[in-house]
ZAROZA-57530 format. One record per atom (N, C-alpha, C, O): z, y, x; residue in one letter. Coordinates in steps of 0.2 Angstrom, whole numbers, plus 5000, padded with zeros to 4 digits. Example, Ala and Ser with C-alpha at 12.3 -4.5 7.8 and 13.67 -1.06 7.14 Angstrom:
ZAROZA-57530
503949725066A
503949785062A
503949845066A
504249835071A
503549895064S
503649955068S
503950005064S
504050065067S
//
This chain:
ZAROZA-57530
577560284811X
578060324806X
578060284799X
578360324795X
577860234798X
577960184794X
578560194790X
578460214785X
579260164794X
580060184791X
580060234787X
580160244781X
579960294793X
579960364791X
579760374782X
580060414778X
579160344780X
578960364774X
579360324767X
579260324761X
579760284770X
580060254763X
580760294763X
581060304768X
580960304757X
581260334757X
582060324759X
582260264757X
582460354762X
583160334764X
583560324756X
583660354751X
583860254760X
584160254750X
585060264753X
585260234758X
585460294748X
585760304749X
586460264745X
586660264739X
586860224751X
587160154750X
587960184746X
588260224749X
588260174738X
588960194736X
589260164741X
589160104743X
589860214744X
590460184746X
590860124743X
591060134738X
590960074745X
591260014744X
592160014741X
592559974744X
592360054737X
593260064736X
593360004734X
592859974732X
593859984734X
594359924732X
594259914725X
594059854723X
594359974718X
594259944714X
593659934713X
593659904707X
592959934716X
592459954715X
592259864717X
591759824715X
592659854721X
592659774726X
592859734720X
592359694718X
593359734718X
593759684712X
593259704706X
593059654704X
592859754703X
592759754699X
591959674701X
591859624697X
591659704707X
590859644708X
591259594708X
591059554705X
591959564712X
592259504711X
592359474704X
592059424701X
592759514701X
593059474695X
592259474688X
592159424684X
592059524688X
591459544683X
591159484683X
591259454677X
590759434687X
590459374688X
590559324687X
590159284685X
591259324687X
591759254687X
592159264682X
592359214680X
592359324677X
592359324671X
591959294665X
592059254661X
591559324666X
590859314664X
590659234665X
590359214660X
590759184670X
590659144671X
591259094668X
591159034666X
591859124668X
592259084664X
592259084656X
592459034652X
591959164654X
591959144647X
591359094645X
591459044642X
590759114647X
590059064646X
590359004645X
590258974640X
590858974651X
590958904651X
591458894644X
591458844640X
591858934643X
592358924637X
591958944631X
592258954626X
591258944630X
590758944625X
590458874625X
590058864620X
590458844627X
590258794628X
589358804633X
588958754633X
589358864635X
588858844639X
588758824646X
589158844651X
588258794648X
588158744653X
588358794660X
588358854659X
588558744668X
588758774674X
588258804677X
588458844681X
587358804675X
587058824678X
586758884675X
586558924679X
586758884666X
586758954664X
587259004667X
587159054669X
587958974667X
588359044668X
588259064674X
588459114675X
588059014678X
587959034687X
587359094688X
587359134692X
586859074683X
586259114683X
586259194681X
586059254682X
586859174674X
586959244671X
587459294677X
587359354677X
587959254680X
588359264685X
587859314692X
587859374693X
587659284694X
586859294698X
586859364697X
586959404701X
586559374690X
585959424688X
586559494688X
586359544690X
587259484686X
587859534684X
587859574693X
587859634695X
587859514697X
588159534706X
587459564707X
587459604711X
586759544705X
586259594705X
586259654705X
586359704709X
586259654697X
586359714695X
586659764699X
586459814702X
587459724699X
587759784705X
587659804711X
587759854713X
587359754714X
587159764719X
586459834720X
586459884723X
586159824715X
585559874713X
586059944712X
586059984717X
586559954707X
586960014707X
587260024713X
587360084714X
587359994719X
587660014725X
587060044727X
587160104729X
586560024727X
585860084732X
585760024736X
585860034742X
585659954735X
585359904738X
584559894735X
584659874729X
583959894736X
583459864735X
583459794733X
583759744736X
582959794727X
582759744724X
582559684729X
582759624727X
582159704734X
581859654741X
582359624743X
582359564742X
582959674748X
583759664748X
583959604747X
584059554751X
584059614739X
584559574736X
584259504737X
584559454738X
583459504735X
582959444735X
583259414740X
583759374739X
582959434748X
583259404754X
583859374755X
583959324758X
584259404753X
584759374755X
585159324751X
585659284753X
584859324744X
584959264738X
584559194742X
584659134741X
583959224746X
583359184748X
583759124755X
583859064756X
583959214758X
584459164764X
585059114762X
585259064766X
585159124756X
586059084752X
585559004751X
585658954754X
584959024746X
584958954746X
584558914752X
584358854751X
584358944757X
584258934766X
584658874769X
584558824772X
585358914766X
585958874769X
586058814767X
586158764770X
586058804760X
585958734757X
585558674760X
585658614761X
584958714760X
584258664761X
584458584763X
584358534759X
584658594769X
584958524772X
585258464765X
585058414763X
585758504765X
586358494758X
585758454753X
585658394751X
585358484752X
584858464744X
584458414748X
584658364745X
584058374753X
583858314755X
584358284757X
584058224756X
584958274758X
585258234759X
585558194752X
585658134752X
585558264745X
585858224740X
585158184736X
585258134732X
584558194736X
584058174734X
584058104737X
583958054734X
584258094747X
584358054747X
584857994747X
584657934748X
585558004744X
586057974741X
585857944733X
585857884732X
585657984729X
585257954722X
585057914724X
585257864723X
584357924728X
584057854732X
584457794733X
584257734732X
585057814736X
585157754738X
585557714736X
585657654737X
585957754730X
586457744726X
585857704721X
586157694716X
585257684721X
584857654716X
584557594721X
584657534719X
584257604727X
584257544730X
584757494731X
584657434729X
585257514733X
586057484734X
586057444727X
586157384728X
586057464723X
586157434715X
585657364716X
585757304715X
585157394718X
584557334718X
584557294723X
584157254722X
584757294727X
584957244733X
585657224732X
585857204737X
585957214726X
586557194726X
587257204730X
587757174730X
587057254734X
587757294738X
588357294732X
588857254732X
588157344729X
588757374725X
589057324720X
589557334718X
588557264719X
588757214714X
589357164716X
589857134714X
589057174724X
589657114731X
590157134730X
590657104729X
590257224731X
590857254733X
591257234727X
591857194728X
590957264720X
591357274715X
591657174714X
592157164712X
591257124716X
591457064714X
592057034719X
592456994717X
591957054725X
592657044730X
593257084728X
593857074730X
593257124725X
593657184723X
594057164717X
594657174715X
593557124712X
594157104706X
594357044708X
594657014703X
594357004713X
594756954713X
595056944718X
595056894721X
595457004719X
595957034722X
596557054720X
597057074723X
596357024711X
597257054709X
597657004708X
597456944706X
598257024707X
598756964707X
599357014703X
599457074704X
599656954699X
600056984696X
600857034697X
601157084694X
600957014701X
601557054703X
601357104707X
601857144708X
600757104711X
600757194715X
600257214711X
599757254714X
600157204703X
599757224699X
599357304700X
598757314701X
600057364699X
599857434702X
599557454707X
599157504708X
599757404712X
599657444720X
598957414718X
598557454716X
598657354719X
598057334719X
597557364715X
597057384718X
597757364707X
597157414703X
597157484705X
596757524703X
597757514709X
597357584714X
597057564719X
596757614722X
596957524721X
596357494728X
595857474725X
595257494726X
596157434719X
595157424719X
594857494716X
594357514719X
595057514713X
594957584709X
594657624714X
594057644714X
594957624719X
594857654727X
593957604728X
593457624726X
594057564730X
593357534729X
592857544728X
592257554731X
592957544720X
592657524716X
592257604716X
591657594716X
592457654716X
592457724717X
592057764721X
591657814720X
592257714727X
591957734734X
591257694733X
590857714737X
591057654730X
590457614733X
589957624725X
589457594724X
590257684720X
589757714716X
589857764714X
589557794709X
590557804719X
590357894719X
590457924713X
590457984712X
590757854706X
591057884700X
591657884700X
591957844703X
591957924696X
592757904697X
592557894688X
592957854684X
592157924685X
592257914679X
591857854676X
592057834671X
591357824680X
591057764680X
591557704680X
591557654677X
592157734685X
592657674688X
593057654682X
593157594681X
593257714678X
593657714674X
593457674668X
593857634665X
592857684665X
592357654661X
592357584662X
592157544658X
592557564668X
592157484667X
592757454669X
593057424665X
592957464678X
593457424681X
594157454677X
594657424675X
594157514676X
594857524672X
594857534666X
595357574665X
594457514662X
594757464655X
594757404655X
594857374650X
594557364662X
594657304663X
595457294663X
595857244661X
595557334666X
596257324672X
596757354667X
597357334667X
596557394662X
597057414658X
597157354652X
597757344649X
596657324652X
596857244649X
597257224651X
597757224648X
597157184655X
597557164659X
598457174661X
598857134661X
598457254664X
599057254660X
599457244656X
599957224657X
599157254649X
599457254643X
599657184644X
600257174645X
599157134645X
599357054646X
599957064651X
600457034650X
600057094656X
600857094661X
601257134657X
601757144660X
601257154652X
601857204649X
602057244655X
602557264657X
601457274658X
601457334662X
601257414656X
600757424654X
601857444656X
601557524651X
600857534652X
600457534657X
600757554648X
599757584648X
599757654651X
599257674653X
600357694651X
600257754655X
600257734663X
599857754667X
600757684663X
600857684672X
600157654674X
599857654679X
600057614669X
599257574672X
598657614673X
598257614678X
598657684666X
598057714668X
598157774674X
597657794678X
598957794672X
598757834681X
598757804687X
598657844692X
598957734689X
598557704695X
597757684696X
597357674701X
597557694688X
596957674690X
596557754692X
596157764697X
596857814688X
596457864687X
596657874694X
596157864697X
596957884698X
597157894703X
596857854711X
596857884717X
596657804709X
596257764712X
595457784712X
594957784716X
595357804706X
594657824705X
594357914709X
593857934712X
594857944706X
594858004712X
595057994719X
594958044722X
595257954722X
595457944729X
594757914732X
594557934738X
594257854728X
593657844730X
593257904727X
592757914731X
593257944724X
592757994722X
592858034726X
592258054728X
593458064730X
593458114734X
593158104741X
592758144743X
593358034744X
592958014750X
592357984749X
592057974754X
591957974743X
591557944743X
590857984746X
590858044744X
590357974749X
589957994752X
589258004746X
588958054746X
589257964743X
588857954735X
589057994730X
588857984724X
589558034730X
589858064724X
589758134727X
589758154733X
589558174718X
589258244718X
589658274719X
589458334719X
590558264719X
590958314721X
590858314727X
590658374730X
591058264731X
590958274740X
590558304740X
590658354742X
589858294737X
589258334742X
589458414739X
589258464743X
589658424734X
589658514732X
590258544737X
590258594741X
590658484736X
591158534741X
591158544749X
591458584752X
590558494752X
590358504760X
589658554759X
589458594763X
589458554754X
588958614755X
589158684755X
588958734759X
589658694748X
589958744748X
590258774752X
590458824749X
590458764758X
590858764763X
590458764770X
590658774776X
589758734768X
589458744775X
589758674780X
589658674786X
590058634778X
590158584783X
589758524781X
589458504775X
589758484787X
589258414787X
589758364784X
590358364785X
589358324780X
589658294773X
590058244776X
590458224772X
590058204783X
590558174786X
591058194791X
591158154796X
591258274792X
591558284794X
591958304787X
592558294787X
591658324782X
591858344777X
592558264774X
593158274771X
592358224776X
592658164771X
593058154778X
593658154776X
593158154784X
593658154790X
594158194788X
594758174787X
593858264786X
594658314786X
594958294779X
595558284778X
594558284774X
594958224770X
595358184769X
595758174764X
595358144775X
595758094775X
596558104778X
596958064778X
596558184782X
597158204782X
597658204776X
598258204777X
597358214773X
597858244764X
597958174760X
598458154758X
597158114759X
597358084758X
597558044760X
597657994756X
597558034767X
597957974766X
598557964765X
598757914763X
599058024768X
599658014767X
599758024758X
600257984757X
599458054752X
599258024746X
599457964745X
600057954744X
598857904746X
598957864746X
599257814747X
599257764744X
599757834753X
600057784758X
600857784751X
601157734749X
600957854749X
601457874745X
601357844739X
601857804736X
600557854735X
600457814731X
600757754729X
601157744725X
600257714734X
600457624737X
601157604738X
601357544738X
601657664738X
602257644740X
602757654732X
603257624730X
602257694730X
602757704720X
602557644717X
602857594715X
601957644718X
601557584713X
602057544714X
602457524710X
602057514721X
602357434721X
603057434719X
603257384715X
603557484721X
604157494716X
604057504709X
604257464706X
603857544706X
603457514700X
603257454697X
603557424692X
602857424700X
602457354698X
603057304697X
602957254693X
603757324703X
603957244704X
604157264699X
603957214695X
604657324696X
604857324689X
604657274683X
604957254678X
604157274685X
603857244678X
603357184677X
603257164672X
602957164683X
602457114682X
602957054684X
603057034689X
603057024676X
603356964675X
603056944669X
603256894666X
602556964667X
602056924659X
601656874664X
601656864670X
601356844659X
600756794659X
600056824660X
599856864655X
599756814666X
599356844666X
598556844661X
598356784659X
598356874661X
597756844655X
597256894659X
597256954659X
596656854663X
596256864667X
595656834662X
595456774664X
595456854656X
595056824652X
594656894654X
594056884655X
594856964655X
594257024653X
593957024661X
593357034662X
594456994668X
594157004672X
593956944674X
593756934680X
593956904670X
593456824673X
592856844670X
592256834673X
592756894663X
592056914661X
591556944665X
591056934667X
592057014668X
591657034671X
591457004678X
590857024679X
591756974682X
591656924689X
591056894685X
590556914686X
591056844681X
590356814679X
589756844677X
589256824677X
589956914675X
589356954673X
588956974680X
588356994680X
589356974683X
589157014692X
588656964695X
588056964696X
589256904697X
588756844698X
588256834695X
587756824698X
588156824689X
587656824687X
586856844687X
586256824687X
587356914687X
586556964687X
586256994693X
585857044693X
586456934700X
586056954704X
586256884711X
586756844710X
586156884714X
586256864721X
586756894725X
586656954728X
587356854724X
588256914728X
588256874736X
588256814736X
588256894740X
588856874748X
588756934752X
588456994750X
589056914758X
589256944760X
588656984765X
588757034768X
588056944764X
587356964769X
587157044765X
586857084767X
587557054758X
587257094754X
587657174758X
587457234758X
588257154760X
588457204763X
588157254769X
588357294772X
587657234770X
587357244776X
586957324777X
587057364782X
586457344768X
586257394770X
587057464771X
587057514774X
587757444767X
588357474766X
588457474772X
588257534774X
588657444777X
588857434783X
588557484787X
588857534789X
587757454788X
587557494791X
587657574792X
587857604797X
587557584785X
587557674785X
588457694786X
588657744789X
588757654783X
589557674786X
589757684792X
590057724794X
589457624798X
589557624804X
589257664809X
589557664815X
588657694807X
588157754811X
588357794809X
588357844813X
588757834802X
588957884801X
589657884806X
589657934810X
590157844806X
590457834809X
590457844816X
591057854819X
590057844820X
589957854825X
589457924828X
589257934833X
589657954819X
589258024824X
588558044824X
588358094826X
588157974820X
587357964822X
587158054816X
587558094814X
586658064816X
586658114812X
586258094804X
585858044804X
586358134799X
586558084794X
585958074790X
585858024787X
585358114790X
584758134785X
584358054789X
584158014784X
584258034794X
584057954798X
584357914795X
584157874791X
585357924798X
585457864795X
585357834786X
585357784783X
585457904783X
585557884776X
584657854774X
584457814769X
584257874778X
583357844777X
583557784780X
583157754777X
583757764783X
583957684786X
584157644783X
583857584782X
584757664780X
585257624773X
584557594769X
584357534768X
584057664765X
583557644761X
583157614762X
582957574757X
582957624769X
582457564769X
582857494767X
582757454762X
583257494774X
583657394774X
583857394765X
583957334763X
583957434763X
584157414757X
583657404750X
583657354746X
583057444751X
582457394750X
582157344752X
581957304748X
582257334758X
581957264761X
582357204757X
582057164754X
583157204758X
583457174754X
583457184747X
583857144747X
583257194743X
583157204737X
582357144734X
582257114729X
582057164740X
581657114738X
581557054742X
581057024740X
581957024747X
582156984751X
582656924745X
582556864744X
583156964744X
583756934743X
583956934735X
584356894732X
583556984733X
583456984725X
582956994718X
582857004712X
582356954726X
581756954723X
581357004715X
581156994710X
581557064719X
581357124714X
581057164717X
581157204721X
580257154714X
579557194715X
579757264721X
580057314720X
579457244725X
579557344729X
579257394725X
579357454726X
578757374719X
578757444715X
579357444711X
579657494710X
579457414709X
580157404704X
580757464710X
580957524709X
580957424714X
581357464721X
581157554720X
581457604718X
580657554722X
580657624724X
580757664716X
581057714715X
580357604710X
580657654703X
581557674704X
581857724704X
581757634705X
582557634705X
582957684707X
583357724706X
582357674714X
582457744721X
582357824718X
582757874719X
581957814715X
581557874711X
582157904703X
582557944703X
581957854698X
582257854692X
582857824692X
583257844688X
583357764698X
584057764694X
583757694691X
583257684687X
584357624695X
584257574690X
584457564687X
585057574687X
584057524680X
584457484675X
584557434674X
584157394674X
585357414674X
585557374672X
585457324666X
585557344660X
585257264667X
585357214661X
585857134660X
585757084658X
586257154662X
586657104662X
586857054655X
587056994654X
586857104650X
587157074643X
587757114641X
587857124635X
588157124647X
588757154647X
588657234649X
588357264654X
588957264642X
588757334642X
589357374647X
589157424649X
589857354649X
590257394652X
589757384661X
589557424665X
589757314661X
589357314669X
588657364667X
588657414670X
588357344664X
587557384662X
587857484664X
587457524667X
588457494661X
588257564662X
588557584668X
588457644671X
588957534672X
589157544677X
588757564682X
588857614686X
588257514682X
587757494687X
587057534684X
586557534688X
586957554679X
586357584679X
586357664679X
586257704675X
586357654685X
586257744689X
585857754695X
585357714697X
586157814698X
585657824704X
585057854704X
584957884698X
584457854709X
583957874708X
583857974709X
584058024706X
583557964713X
583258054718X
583458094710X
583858144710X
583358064705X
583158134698X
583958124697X
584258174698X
584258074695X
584958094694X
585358164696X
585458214693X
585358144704X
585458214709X
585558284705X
585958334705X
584858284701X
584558374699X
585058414697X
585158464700X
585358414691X
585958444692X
586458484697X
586658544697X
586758414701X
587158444707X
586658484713X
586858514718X
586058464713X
585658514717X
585458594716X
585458634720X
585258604707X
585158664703X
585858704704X
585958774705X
586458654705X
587358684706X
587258704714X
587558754716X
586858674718X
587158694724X
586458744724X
586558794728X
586058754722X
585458814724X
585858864722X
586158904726X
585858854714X
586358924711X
586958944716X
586959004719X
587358894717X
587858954722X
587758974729X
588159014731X
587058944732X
586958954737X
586559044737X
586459084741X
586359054730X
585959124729X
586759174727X
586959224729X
586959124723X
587759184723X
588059204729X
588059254731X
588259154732X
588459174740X
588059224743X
588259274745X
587359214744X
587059274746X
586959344743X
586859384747X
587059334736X
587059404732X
587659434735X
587559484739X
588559394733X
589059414736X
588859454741X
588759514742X
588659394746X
588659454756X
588259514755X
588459554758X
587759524752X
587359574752X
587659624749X
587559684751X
588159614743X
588459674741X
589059704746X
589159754748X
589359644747X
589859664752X
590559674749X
591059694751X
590459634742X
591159634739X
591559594742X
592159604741X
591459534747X
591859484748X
592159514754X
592759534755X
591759524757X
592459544765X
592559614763X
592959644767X
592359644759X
592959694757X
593559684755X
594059704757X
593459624751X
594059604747X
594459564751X
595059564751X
594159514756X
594359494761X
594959514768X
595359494772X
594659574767X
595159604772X
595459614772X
595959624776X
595559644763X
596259644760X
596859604762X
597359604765X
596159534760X
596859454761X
597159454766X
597759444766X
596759464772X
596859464777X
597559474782X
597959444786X
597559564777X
598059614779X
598959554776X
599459534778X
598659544770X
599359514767X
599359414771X
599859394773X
598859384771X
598859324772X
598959294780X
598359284782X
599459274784X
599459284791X
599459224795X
599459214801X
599459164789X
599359084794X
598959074789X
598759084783X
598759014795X
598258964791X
598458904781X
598158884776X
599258924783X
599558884778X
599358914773X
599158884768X
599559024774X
599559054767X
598959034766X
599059004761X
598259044768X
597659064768X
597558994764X
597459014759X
597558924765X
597458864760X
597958844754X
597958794751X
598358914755X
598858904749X
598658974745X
598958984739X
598159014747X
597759054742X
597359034738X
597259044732X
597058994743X
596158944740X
596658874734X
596658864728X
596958854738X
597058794731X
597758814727X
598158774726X
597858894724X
597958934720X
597558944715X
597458934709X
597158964720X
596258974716X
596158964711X
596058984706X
596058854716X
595758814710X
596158794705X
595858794699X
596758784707X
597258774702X
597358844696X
597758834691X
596958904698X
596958954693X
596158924688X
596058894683X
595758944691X
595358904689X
595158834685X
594858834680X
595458774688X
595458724684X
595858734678X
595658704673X
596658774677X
596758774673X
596558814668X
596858814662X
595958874670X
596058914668X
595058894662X
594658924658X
595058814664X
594358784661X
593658824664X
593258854661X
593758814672X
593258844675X
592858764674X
592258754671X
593158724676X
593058644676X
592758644684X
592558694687X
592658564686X
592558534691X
592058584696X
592158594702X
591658594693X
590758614698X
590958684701X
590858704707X
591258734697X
591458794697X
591858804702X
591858844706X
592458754700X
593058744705X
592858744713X
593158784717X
592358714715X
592058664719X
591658724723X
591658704729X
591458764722X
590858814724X
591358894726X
591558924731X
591358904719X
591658984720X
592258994724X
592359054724X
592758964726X
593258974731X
592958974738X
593059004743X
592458924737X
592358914743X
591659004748X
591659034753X
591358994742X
591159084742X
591559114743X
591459164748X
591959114741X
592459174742X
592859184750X
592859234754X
593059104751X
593459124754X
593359094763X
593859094767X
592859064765X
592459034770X
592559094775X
593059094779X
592159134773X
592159194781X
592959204782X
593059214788X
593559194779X
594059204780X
594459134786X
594859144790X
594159084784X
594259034787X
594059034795X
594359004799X
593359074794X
592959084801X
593359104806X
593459084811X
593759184802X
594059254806X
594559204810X
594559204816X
594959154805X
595559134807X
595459074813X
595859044817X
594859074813X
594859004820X
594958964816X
595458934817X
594658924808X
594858874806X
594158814804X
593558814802X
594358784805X
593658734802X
593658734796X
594158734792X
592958724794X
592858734784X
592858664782X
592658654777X
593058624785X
593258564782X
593958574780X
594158564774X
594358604785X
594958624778X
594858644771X
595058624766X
594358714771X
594258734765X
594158694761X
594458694756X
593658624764X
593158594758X
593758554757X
593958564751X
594058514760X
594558464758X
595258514755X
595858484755X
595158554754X
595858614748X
595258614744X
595358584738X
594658634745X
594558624738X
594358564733X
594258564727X
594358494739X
594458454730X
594958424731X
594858364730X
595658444734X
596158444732X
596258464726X
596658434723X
596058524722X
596058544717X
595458534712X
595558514706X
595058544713X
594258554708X
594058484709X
593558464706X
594258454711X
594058354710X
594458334707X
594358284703X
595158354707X
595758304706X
595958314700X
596058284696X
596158384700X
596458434693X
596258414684X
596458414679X
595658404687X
595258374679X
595658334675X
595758334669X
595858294678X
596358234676X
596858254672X
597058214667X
597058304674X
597858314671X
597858394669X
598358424669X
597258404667X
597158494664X
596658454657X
596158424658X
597158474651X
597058424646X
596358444642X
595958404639X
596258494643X
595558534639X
594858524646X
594258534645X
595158504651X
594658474656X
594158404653X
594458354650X
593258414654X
593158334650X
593358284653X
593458234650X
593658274661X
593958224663X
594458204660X
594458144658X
594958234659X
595758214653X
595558204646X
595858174642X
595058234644X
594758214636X
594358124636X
594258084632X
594158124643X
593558054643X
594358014646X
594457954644X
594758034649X
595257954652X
595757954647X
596157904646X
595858004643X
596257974638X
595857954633X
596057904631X
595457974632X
595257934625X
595057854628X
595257814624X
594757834635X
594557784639X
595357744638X
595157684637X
595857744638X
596357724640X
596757714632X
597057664631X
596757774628X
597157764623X
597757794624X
598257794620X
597857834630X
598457864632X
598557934633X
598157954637X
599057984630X
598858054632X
598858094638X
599158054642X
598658124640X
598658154644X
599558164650X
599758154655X
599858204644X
600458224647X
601058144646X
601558144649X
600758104642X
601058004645X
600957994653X
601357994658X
600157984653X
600257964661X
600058014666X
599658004671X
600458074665X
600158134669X
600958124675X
600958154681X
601458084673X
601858084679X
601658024683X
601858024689X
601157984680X
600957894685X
600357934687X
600157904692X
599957994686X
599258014690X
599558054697X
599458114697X
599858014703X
600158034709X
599558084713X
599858134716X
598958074713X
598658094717X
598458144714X
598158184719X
598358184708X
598358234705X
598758294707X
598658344710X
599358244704X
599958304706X
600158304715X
600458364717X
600058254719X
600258254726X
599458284728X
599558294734X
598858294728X
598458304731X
598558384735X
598758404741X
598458424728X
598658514730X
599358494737X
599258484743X
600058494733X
600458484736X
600358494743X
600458544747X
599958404746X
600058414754X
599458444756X
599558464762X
598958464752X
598558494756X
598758564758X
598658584764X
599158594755X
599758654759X
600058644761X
600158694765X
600558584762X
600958564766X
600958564772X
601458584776X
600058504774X
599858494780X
599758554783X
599958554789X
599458624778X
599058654781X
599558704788X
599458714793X
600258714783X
600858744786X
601158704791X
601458734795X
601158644792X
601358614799X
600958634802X
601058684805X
600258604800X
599658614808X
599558534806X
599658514811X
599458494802X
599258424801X
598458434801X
598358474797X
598058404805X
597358404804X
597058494804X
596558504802X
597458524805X
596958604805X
596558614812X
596858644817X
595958604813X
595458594817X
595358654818X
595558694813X
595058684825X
594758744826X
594158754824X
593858704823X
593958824823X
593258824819X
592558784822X
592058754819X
592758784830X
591958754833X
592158674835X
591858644839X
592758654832X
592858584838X
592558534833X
592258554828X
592658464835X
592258434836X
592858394832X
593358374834X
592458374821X
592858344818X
593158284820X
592758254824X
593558254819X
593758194822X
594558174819X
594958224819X
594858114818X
595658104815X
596058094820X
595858054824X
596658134822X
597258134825X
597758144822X
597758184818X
598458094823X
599058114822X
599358164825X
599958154825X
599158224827X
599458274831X
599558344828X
599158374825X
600058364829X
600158414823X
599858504829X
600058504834X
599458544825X
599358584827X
599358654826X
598958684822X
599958704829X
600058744826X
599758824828X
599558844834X
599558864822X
599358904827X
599658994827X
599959014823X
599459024831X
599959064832X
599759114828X
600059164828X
//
């Protein structure tokens, strides 16, 4: 008789406004914080304690609620060793001169008359092999906006190829805390997550690569002046040991991810071989390596834009976007425990009857939110809480979700002017916002086909199938 003695508690009826009120109350709340200038992990926390609270006003128990915030960040665990180990290697990679090869075959690839299409590739690159889009802009693209100027290429059309190039490596990049918030947030594995990806962008891209070079021919008839990018090519060289042997810890981990291997080994493999080569090929102490591993290395080349490009990484970097994905992993959990979402959900449900509307609700969302200065992290998380079990009901893979949401909560920053990504690229560039807000293609085209796709049947996977890229359009009924 154990049960018997505690007391029955008695649970309020769940009404719709009673739903909208635990919905919106948190996320208000969490939007004004952030429009105070306070940080994404206070307002998440303060956010937390509001859907507590209510949860406690419904006649849930304090334990309750505990458990099932306890369950929420259960869910991530995986999510959080994996990016602890990316920081790692996003710091040995630097020290083994990975990323220093990439980035040096990358700038001596441009030529002058496919000036734009090029500097959205390397930008692409350069992006993908340091998971910054804002790092890329900092160094390769005030390189390349030099450079322009010397072709009497506009500095608007230049920096939205670059800014555009820098988010297309940031979205796929495996090393970037947007990828990893948006595959945990969403519950999917972080390279099925960059697969359903590649539905939206590549056709992006392809569109991209097709303005740019219409574009470009317009205009690249100046003299080229390769004075800022002969700097940087000798700074690289320089400051380490470049070929193509350096490729090798990169390859590896691309090519076993590729095939499926599963990812927590391969990414410990990358680390080791990328250790070993560090002190093999760049004769740097393995106490020094595993510092780098740990803290993030630093750069000394002489050259401040290389130094800040390259001195990152390191397990501690991570803490932030792991503190972001704990906290939403306990919001998610609070959410289910009250029960406000699939309350509200069923609502959607009754009005939303394909898979097109249902990904034209979500990257509404974010597009309410990015504009509405929820910013990047926020964007990236809470839609995807919201709106996942809804994905489930529909038979859909949550890689769609994750790839709608940084169609919008990765890319939007750019071009939402009170965003710090539009305050850091224009001022980076010298250019306003709404100048190269028509040359940032992947901005404005990302949302777009991600609804697009979603209403054909382009890449829309069933919920249990087995990620993987086809051209075959799938419709569902």
């Amino acid at each position: 008789g154990h049960l018997s003695m505690k007391k029955e508690r008695k649970i309020k009826e769940l009404t719709i406004p009673m739903a909208l009120f635990g919905f919106f109350a948190p996320l208000l709340l969490i939007l004004l914080l952030l429009s105070q200038g306070v940080g994404i992990m206070l307002a998440l926390t303060a956010a937390i304690c509001v859907e507590s609270i209510f949860g406690v006003y419904l006649g849930y128990s304090w334990e309750d609620i505990e458990e099932y915030a306890l369950k929420g960040i259960g869910r991530v665990n995986q999510t959080v060793i994996v990016m602890i180990l990316i920081g790692m290697l996003i710091g040995v990679w630097i020290s083994a001169g990975s990323v220093q090869t990439m980035l040096y075959y990358g700038i001596n690839l441009i030529h002058p008359k496919l000036f734009l299409p090029i500097a959205f590739i390397i930008c692409i690159i350069t992006s993908l092999v340091t998971g910054t889009s804002w790092g890329t802009a900092g160094t390769m693209g005030i390189a390349l906006i030099g450079i322009a100027q010397g072709l009497g290429i506009p500095a608007p059309m230049a920096a939205g190829a670059i800014i555009s190039g820098a988010l297309v490596g940031d979205k796929l990049s495996p090393l970037s805390d947007t990828t990893l918030l948006a595959a945990a947030t969403s519950r999917v594995k972080l390279f099925d997550h960059i697969l359903s990806l590649c539905y939206v962008t590549l056709p992006v891209s392809i569109i991209s690569i097709i303005v740019y070079s219409i574009l470009g021919f317009k205009y690249g008839h100046g003299e080229m002046n390769l004075a800022s990018v002969q700097i940087l090519s000798e700074s690289l060289k320089s400051s380490c040991n470049i070929g193509v042997l350096m490729l090798v810890p990169l390859l590896f981990v691309l090519i076993l991810s590729a095939m499926k291997k599963p990812t927590i080994p391969v990414f410990a493999g990358g680390l080791v071989i990328g250790c070993i080569w560090a002190v093999l090929f760049q004769n740097i102490p393995l106490t020094d390596v595993i510092g780098s591993a740990v803290g993030g290395f630093k750069s000394a080349t002489g050259n401040a834009d290389i130094d800040k490009l390259l001195s990152r990484g390191g397990a501690l970097s991570m803490a932030e976007t792991i503190f972001l994905c704990i906290g939403a992993g306990m919001f998610s959990g609070v959410f289910e425990r009250t029960g406000v979402l699939s309350r509200l959900m069923d609502q959607l449900r009754k009005i939303v009857k394909s898979v097109g509307g249902l990904v034209f609700s979500v990257t509404l969302t974010g597009i309410a939110l990015m504009f509405g200065g929820a910013g990047q992290s926020c964007t990236l998380s809470l839609p995807a809480i919201a709106f996942r079990d809804a994905f489930e009901d529909m038979d859909v893979h949550p890689g769609v979700l994750s790839r709608s949401l940084e169609c919008t909560g990765t890319v939007l920053g750019s071009i939402v002017p009170w965003d710090a990504s539009a305050i850091l690229y224009s001022g980076l560039f010298g250019v306003s916002v709404a100048q190269y807000l028509p040359f940032n293609l992947v901005a404005i085209l990302s949302p777009v086909i991600a609804v697009l796709t979603a209403y054909i049947g382009f890449g829309v996977l069933k919920y249990n199938e087995q990620m993987h890229f086809t051209m075959k359009l799938r419709k569902y009924k």
